[in-house]
PDB file of N, CA, C and O in Angstrom:
ATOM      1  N   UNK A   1      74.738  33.998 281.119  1.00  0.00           N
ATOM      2  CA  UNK A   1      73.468  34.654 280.944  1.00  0.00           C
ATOM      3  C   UNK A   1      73.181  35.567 282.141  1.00  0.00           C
ATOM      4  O   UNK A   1      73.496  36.756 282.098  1.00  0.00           O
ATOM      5  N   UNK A   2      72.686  35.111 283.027  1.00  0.00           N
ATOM      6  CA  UNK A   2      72.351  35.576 284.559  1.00  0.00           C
ATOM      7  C   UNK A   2      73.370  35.689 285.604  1.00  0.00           C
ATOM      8  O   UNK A   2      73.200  34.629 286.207  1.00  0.00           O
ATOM      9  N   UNK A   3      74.331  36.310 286.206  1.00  0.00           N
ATOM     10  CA  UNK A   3      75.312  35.643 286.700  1.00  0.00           C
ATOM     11  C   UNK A   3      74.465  35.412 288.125  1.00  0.00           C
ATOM     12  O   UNK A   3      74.437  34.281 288.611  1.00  0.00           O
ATOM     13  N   UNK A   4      73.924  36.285 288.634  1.00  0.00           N
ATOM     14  CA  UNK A   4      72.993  36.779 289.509  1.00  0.00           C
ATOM     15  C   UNK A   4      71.955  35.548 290.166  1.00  0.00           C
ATOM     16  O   UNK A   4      71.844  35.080 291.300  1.00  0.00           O
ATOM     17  N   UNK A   5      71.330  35.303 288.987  1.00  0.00           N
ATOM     18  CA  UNK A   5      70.392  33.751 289.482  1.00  0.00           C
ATOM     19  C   UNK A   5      70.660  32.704 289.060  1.00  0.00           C
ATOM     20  O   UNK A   5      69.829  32.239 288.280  1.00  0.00           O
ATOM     21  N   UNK A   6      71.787  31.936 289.331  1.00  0.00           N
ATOM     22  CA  UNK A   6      71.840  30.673 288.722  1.00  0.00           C
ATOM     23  C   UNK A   6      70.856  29.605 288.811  1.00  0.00           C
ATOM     24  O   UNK A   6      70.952  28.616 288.084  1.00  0.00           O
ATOM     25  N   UNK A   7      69.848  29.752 289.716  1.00  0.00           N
ATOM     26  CA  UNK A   7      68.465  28.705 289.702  1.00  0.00           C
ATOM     27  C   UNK A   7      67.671  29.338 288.680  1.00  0.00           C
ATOM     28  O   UNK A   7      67.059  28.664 287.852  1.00  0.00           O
ATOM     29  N   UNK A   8      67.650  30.495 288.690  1.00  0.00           N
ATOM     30  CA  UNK A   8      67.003  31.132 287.249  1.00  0.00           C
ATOM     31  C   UNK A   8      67.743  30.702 285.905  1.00  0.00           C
ATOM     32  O   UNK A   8      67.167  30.436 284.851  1.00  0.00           O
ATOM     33  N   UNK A   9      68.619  30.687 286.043  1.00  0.00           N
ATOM     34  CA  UNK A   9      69.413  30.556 284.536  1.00  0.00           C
ATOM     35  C   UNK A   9      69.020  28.450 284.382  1.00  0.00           C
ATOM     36  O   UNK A   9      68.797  27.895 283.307  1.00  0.00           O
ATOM     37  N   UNK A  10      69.046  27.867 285.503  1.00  0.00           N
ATOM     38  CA  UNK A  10      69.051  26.870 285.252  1.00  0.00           C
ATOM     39  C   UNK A  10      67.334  26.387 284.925  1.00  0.00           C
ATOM     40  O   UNK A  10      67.023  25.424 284.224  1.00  0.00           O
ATOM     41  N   UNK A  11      66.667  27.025 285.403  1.00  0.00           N
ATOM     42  CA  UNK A  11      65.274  26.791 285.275  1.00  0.00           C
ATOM     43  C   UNK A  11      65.062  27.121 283.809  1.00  0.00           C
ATOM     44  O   UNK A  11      64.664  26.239 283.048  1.00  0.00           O
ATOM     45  N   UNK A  12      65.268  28.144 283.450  1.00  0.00           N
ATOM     46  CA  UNK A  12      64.817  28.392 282.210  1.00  0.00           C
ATOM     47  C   UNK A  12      65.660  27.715 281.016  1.00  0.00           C
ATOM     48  O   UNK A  12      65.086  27.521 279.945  1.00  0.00           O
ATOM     49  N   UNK A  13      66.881  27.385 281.164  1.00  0.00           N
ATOM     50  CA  UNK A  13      67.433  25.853 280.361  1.00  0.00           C
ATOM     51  C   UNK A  13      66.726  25.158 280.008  1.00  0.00           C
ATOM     52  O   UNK A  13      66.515  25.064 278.799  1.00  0.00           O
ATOM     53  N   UNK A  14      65.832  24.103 281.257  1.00  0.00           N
ATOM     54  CA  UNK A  14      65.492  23.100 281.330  1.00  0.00           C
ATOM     55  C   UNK A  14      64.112  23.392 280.888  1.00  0.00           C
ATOM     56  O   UNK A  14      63.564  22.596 280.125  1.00  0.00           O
ATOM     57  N   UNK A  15      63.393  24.629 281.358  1.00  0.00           N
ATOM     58  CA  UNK A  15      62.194  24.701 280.560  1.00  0.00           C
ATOM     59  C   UNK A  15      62.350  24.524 278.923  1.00  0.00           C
ATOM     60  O   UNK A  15      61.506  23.924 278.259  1.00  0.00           O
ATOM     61  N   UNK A  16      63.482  25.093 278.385  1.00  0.00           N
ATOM     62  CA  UNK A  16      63.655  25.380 276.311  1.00  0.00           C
ATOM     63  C   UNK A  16      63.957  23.675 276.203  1.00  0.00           C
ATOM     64  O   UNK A  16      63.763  22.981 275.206  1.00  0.00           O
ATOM     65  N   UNK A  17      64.317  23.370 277.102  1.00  0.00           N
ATOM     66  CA  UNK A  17      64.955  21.803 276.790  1.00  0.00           C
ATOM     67  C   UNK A  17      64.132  21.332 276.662  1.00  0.00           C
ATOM     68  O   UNK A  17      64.074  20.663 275.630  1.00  0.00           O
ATOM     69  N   UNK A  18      62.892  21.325 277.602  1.00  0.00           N
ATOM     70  CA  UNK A  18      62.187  20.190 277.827  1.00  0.00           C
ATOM     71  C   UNK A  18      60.766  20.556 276.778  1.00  0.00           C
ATOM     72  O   UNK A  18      59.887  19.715 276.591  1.00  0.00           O
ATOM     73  N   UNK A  19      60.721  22.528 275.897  1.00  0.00           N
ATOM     74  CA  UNK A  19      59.686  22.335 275.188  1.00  0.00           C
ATOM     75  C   UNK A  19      60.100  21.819 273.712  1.00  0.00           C
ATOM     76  O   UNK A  19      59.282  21.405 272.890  1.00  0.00           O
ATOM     77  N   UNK A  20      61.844  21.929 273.450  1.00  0.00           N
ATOM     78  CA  UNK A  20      62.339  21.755 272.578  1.00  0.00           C
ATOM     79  C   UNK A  20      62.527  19.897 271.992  1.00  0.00           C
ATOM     80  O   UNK A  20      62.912  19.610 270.859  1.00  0.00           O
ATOM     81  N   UNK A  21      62.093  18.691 273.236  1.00  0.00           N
ATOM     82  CA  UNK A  21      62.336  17.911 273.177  1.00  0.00           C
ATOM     83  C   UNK A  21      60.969  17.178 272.751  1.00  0.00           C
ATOM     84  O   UNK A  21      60.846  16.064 272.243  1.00  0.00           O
ATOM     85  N   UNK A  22      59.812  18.266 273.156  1.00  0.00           N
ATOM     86  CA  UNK A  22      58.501  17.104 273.069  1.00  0.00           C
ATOM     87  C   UNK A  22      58.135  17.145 271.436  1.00  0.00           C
ATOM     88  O   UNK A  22      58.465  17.965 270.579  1.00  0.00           O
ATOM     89  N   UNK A  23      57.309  15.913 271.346  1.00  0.00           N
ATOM     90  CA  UNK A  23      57.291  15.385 269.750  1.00  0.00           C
ATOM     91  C   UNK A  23      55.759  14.945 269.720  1.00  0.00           C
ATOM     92  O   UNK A  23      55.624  14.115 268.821  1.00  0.00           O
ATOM     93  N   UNK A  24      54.559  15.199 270.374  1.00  0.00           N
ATOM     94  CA  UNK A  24      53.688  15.295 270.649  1.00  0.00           C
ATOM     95  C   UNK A  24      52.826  16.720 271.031  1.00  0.00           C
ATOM     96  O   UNK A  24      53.566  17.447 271.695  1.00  0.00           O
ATOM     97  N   UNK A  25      52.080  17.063 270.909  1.00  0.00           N
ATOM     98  CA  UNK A  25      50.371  18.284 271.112  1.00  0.00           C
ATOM     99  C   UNK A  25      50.605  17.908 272.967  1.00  0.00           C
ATOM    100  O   UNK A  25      50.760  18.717 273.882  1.00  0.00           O
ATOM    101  N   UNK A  26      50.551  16.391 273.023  1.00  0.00           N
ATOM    102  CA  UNK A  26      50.350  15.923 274.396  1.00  0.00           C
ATOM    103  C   UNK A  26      51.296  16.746 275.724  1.00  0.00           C
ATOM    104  O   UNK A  26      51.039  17.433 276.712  1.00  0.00           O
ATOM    105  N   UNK A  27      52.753  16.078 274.904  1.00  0.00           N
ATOM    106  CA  UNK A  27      53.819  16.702 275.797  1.00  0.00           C
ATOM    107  C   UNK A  27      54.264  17.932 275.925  1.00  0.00           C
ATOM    108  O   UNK A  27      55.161  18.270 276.697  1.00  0.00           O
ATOM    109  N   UNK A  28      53.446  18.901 274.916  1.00  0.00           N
ATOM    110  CA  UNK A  28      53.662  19.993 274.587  1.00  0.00           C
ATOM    111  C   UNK A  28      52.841  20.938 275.550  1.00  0.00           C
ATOM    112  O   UNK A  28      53.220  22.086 275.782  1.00  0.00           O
ATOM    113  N   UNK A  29      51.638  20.366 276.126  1.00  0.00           N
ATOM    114  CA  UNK A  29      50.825  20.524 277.094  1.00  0.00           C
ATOM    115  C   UNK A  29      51.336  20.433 278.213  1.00  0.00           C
ATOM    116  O   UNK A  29      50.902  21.278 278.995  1.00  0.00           O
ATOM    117  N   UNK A  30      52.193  19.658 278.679  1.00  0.00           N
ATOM    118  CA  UNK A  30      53.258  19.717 280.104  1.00  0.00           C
ATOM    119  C   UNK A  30      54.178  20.610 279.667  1.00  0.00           C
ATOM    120  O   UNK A  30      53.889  21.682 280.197  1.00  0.00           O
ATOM    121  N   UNK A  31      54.879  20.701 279.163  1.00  0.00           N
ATOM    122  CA  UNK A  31      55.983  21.770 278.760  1.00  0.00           C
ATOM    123  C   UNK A  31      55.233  22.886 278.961  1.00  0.00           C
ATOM    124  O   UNK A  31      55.754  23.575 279.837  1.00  0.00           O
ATOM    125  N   UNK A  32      53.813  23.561 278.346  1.00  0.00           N
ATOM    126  CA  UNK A  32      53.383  24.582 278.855  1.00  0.00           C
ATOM    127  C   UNK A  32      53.021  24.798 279.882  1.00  0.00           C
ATOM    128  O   UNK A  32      52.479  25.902 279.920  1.00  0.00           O
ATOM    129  N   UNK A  33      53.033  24.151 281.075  1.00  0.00           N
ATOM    130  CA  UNK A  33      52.721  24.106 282.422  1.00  0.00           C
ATOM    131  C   UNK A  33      53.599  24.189 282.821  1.00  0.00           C
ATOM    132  O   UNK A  33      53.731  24.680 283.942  1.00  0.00           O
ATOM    133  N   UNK A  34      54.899  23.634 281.909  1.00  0.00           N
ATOM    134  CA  UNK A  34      55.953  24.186 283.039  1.00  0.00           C
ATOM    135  C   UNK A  34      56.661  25.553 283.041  1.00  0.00           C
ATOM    136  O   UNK A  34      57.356  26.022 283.943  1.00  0.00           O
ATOM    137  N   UNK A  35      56.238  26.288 281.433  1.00  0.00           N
ATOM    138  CA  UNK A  35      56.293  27.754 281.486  1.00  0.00           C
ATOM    139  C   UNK A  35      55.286  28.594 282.566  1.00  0.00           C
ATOM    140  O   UNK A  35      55.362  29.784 282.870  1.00  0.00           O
ATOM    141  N   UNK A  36      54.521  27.789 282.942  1.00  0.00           N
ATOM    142  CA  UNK A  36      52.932  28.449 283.454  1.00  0.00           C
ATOM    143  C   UNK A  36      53.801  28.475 284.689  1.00  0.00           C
ATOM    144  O   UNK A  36      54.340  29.579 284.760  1.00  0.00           O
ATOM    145  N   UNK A  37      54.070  27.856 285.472  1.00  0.00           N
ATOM    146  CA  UNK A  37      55.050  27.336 286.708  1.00  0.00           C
ATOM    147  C   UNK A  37      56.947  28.507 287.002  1.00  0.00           C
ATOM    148  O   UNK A  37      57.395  29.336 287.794  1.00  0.00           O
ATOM    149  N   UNK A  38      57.134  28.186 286.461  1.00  0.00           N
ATOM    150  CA  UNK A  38      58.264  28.962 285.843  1.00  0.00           C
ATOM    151  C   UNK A  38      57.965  30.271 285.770  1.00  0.00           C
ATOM    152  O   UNK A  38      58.754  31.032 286.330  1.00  0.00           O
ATOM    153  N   UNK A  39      56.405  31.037 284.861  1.00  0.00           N
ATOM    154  CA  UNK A  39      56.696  32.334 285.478  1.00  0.00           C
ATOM    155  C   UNK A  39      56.001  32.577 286.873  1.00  0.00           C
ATOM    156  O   UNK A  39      56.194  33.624 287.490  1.00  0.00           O
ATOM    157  N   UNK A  40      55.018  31.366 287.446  1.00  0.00           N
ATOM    158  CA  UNK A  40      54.746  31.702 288.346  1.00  0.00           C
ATOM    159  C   UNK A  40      55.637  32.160 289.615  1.00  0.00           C
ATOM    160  O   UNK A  40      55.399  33.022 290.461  1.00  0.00           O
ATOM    161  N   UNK A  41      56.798  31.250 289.456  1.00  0.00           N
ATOM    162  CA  UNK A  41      57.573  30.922 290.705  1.00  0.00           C
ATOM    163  C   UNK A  41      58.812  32.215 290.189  1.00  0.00           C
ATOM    164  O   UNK A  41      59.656  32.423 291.060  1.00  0.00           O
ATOM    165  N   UNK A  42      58.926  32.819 289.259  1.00  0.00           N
ATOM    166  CA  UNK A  42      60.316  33.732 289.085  1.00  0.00           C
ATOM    167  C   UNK A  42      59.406  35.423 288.579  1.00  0.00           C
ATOM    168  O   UNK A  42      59.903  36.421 288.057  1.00  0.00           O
ATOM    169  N   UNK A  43      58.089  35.184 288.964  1.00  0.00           N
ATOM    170  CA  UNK A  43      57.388  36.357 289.287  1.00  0.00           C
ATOM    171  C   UNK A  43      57.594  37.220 290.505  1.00  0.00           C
ATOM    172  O   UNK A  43      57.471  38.437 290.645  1.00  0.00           O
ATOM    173  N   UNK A  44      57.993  36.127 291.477  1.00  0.00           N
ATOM    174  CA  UNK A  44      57.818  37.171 292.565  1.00  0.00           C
ATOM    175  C   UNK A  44      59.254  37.561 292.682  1.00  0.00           C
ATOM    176  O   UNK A  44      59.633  38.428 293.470  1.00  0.00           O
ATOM    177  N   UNK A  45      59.816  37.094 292.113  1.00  0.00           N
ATOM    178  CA  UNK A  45      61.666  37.629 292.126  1.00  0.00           C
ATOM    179  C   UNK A  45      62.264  38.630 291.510  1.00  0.00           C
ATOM    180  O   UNK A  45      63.302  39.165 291.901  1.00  0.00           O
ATOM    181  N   UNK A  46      61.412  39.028 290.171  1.00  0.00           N
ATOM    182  CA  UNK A  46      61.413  39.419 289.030  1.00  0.00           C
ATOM    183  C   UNK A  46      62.400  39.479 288.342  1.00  0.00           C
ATOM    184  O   UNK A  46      63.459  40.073 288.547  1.00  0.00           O
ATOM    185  N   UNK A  47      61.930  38.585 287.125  1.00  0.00           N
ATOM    186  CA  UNK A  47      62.552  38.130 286.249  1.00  0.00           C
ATOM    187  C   UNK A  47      62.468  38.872 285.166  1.00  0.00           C
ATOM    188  O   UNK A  47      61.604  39.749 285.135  1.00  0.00           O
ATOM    189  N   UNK A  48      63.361  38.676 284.032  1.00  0.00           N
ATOM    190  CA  UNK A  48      63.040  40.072 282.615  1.00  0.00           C
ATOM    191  C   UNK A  48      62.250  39.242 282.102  1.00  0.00           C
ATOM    192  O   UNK A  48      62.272  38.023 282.270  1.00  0.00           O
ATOM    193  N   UNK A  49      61.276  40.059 281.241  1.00  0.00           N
ATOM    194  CA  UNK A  49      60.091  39.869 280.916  1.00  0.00           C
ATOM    195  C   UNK A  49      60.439  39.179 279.453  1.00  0.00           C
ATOM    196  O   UNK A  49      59.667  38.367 278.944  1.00  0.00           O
ATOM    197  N   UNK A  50      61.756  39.610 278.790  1.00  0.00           N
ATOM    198  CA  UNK A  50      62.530  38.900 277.781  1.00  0.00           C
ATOM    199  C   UNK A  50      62.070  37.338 278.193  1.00  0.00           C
ATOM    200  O   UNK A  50      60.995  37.090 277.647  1.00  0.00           O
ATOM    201  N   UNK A  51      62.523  36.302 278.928  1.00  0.00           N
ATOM    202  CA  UNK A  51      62.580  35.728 278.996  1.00  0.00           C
ATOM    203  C   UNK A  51      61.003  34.702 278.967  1.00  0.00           C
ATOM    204  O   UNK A  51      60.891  33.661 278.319  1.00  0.00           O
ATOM    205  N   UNK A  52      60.178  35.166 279.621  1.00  0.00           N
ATOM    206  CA  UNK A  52      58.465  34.968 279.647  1.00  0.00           C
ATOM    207  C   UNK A  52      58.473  35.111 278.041  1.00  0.00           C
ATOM    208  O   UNK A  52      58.470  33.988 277.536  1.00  0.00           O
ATOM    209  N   UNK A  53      58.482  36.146 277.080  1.00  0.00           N
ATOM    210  CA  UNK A  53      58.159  36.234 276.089  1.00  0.00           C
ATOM    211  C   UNK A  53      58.866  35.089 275.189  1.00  0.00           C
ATOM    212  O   UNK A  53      58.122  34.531 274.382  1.00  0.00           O
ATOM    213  N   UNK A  54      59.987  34.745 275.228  1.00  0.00           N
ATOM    214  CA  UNK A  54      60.992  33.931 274.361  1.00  0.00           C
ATOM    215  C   UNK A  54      60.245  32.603 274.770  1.00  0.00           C
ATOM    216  O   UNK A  54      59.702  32.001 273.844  1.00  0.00           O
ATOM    217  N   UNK A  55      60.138  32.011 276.172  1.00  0.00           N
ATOM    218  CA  UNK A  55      59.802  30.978 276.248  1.00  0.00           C
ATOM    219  C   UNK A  55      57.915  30.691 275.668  1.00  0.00           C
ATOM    220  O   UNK A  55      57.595  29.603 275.188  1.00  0.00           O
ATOM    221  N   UNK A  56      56.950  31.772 275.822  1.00  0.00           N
ATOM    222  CA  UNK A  56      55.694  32.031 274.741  1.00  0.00           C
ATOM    223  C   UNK A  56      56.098  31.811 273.479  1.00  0.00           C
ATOM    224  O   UNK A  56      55.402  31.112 272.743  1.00  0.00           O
ATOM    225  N   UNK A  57      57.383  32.418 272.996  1.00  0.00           N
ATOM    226  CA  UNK A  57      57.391  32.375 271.294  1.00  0.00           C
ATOM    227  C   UNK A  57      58.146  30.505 271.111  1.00  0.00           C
ATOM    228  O   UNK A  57      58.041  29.820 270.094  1.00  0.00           O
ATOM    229  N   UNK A  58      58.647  30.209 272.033  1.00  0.00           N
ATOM    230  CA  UNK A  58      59.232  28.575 271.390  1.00  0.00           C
ATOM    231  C   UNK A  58      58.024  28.096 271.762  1.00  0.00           C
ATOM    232  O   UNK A  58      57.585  27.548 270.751  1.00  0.00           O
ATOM    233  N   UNK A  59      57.433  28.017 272.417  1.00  0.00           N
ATOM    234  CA  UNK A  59      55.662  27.291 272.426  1.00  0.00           C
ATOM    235  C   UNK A  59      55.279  27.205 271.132  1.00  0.00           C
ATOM    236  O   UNK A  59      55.206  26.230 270.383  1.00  0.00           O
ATOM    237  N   UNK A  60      55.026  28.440 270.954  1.00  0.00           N
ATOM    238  CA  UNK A  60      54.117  28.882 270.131  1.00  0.00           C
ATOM    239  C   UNK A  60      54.765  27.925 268.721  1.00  0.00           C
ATOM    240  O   UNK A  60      54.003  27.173 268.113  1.00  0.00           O
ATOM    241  N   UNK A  61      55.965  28.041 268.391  1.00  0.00           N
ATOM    242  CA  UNK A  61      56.640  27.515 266.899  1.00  0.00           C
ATOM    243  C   UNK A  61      56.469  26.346 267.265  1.00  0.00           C
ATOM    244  O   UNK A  61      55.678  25.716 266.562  1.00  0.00           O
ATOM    245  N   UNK A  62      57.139  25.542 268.530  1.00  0.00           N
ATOM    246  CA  UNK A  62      57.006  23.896 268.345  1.00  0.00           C
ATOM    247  C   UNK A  62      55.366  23.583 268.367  1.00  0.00           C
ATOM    248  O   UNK A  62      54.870  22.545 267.930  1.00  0.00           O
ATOM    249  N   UNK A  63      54.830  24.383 268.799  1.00  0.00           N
ATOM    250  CA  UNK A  63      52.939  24.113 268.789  1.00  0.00           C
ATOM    251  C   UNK A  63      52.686  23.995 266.831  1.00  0.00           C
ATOM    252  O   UNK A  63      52.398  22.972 266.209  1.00  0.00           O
ATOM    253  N   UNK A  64      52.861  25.061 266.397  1.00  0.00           N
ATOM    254  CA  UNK A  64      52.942  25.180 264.791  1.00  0.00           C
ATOM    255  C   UNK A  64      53.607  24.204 264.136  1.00  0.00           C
ATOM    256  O   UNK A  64      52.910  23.791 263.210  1.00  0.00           O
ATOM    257  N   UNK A  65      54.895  23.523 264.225  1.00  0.00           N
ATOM    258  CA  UNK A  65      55.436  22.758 263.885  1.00  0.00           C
ATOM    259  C   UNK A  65      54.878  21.172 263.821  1.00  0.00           C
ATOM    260  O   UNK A  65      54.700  20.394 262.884  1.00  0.00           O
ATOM    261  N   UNK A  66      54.694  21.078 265.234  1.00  0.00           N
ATOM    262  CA  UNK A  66      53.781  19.708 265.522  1.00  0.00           C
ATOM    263  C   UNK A  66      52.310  19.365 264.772  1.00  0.00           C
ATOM    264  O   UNK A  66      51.821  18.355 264.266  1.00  0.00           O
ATOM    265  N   UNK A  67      51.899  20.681 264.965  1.00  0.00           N
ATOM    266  CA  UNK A  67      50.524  21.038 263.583  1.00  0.00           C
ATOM    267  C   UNK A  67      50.706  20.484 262.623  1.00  0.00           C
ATOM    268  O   UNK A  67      49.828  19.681 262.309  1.00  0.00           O
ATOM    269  N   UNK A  68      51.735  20.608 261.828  1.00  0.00           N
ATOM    270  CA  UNK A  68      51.776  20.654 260.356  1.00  0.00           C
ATOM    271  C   UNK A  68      52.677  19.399 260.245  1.00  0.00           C
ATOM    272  O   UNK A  68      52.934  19.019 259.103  1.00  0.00           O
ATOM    273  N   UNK A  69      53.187  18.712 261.286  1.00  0.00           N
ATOM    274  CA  UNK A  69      53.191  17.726 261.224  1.00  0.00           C
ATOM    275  C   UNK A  69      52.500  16.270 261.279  1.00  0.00           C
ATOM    276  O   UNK A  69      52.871  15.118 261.054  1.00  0.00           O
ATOM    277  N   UNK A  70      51.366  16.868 261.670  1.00  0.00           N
ATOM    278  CA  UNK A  70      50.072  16.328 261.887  1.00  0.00           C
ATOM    279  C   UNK A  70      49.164  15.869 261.227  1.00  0.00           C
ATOM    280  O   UNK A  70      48.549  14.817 261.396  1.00  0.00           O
ATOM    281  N   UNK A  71      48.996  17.019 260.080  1.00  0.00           N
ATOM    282  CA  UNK A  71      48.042  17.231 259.201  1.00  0.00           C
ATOM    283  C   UNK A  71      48.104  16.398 257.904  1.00  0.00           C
ATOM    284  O   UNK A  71      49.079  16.233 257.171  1.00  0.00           O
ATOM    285  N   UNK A  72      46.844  15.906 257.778  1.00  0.00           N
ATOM    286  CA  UNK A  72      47.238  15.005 256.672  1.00  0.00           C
ATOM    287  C   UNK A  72      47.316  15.775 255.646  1.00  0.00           C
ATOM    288  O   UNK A  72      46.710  16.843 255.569  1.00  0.00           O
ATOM    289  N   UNK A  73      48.297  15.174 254.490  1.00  0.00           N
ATOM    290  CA  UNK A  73      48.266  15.622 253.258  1.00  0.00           C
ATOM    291  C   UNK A  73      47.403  15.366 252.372  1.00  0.00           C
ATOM    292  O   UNK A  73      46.580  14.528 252.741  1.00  0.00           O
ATOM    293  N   UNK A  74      47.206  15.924 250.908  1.00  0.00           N
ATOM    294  CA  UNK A  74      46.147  15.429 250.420  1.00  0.00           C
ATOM    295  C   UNK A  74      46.027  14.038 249.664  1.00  0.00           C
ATOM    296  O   UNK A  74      45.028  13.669 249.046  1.00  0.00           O
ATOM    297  N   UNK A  75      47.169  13.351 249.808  1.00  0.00           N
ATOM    298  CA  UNK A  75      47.147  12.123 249.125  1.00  0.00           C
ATOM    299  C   UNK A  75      46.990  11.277 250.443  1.00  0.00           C
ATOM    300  O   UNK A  75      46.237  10.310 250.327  1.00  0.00           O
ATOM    301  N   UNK A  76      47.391  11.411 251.296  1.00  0.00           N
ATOM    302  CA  UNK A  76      47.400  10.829 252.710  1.00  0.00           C
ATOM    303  C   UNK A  76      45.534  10.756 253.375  1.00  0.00           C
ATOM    304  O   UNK A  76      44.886   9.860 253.915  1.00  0.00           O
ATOM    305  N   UNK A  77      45.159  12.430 252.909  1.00  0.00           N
ATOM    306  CA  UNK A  77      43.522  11.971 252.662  1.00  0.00           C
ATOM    307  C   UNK A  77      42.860  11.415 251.989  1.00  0.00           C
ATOM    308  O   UNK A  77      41.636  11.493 252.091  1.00  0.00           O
ATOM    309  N   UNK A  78      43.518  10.615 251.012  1.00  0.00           N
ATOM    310  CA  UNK A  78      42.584   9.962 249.991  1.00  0.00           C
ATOM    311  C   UNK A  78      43.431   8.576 249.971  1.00  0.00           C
ATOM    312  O   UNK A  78      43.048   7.725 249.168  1.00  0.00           O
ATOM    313  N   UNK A  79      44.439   8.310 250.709  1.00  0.00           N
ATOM    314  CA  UNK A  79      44.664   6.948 250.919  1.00  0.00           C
ATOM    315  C   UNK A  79      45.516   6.424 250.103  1.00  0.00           C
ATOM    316  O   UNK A  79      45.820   5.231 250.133  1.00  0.00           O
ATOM    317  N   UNK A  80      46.123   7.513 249.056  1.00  0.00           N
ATOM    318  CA  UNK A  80      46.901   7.113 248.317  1.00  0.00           C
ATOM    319  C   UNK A  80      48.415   7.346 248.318  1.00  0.00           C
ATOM    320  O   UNK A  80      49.118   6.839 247.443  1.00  0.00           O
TER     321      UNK A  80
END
């Protein structure tokens, strides 16, 4: 990927890993802190902006995903 930053290449691994692994709204909330963190700390280095955006868009789907995993169905609302 990077040949250039390998603490970059490894940071941003472990960020997709770690939003790709949570199974909770909860843990999904640390995982976004650790994007929050991540661009804080590879801001001042500058990093491609590709990468900020990709790690926003897997948020964003496992956030949607976990949603609708969530949600009761309509037989599930009525107990049946």
């Amino acid at each position: 990927m990077y040949k250039k930053h390998p603490p970059l290449e490894k940071s941003y691994n472990k960020t997709l890993l770690v939003i790709e692994s949570c199974k909770t709204i909860i843990q999904l909330e640390g995982a976004s802190n650790m994007v929050k963190n991540f661009k804080t700390l590879y801001r001042k280095v500058g990093y491609p902006k590709a990468l900020s955006y990709n790690l926003d868009n897997c948020l964003k789907q496992k956030y949607m995903l976990l949603e609708s995993l969530n949600r009761p169905t309509k037989n599930n609302a009525y107990g049946i």
